[in-house]
Backbone as a chain_set.jsonl record, in Angstrom:
{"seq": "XXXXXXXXXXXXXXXXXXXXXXXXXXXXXXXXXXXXXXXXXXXXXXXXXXXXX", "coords": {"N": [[0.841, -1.158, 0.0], [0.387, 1.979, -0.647], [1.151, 5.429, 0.384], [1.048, 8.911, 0.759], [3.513, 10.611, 2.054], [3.575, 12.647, 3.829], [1.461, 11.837, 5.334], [1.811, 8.934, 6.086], [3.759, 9.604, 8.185], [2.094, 11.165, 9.926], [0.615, 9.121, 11.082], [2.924, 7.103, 12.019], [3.315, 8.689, 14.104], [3.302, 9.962, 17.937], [0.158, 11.09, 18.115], [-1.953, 10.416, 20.157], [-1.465, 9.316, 23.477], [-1.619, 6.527, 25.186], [-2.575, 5.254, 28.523], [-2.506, 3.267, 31.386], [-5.164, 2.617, 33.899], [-4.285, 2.018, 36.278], [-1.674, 3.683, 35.879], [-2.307, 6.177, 36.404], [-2.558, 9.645, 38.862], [-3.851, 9.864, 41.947], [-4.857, 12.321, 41.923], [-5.384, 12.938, 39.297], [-7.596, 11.324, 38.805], [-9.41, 12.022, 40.651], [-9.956, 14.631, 38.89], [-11.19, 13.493, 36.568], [-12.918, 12.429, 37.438], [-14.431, 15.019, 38.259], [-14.944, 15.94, 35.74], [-16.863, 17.28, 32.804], [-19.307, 17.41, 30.855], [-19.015, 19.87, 27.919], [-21.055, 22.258, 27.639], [-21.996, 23.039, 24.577], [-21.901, 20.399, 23.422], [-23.79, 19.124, 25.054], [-25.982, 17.969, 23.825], [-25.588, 15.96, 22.587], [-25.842, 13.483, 24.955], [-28.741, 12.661, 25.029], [-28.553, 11.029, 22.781], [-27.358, 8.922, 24.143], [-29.052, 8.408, 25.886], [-30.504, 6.151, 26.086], [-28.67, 4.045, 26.345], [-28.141, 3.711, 28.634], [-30.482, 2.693, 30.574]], "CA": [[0.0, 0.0, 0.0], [0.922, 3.764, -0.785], [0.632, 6.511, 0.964], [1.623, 10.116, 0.836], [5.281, 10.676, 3.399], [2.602, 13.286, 5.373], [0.306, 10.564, 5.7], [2.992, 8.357, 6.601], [4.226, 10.415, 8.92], [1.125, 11.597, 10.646], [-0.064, 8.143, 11.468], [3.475, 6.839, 12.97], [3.625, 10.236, 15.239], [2.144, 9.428, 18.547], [-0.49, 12.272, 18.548], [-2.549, 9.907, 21.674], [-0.709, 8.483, 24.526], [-2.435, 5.213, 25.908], [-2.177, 4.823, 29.891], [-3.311, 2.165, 32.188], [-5.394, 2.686, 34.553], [-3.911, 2.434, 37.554], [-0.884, 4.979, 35.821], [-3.118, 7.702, 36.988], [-2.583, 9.395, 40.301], [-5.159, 10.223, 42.455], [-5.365, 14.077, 41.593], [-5.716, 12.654, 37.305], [-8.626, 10.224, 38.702], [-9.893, 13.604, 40.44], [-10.397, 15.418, 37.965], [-11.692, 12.742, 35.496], [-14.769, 12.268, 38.293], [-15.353, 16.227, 38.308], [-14.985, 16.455, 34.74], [-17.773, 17.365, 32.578], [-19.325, 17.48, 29.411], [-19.187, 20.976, 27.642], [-22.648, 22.44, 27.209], [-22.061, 22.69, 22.939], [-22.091, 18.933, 23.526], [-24.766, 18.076, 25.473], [-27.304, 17.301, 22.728], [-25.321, 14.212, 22.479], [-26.065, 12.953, 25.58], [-29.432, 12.436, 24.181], [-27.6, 10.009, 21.729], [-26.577, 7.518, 24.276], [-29.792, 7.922, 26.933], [-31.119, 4.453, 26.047], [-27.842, 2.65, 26.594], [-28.405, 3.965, 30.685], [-31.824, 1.894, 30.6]], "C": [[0.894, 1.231, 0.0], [0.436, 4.393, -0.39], [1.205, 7.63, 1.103], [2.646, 10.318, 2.082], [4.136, 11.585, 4.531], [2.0, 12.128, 6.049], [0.698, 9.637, 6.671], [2.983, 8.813, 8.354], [3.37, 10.735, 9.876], [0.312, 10.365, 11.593], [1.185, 7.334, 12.299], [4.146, 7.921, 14.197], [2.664, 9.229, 16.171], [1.171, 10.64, 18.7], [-1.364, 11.852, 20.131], [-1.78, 9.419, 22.551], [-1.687, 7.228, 25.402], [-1.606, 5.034, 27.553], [-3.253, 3.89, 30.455], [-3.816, 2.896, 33.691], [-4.791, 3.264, 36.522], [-1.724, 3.379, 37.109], [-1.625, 5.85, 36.533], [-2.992, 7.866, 38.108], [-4.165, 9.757, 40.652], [-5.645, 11.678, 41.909], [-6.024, 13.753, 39.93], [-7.348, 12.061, 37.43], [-9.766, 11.341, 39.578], [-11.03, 13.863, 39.745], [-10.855, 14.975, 36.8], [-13.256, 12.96, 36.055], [-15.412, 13.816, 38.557], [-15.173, 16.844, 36.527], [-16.384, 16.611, 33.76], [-18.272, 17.754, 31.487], [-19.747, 19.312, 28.873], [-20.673, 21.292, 27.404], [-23.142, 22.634, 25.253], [-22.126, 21.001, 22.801], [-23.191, 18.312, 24.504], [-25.676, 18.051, 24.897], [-26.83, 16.499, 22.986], [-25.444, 13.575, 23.296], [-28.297, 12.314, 25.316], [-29.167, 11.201, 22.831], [-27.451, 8.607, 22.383], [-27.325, 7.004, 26.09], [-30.124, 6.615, 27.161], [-30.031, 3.564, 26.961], [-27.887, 2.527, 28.566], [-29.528, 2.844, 31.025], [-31.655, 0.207, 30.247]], "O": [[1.961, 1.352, 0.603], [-0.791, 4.381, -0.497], [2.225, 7.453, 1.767], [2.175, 10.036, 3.184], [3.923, 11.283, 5.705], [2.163, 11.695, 7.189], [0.187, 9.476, 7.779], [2.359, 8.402, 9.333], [3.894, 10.599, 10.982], [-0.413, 10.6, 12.56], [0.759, 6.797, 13.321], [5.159, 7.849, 14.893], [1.856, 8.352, 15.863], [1.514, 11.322, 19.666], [-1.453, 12.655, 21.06], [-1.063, 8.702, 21.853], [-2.433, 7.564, 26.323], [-0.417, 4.768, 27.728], [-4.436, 3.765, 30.138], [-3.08, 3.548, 34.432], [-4.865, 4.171, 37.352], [-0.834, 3.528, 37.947], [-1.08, 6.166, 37.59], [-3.135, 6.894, 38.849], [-5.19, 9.874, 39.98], [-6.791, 11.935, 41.542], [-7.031, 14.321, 39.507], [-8.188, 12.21, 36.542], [-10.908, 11.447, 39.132], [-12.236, 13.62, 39.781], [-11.005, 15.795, 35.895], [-14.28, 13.391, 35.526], [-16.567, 13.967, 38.955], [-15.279, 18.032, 36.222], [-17.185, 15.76, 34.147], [-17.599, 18.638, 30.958], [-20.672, 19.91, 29.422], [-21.399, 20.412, 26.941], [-24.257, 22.426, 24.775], [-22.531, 20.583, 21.716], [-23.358, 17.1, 24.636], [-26.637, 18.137, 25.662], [-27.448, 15.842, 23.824], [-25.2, 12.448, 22.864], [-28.606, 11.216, 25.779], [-30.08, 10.776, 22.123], [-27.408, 7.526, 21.796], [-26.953, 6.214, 26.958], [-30.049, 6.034, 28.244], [-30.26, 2.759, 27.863], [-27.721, 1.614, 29.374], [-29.21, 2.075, 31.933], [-32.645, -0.524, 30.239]]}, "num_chains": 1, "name": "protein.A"}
């Protein structure tokens, strides 16, 4: 397969970092549990009421 050197390039960059769980300290695990969905995004919660039920 071919692919443009950006392309390339853009896909072996790490732009995400993957951590495990218990990496996180307490202050990361925090601020995950007071984090909160922007209000331009909460239509989508609407999207994924059912799966609660």
């Amino acid at each position: 397969m071919m692919v443009p050197v950006e392309e390339c390039q853009r896909l072996t960059r790490r732009d995400r970092q993957v951590l495990r769980l218990y990496d996180l300290s307490s202050a990361d695990l925090a601020a995950i549990a007071k984090a909160g969905v922007p209000d331009e995004y909460a239509h989508l919660n609407e999207e994924v009421e059912h799966l609660k039920r």
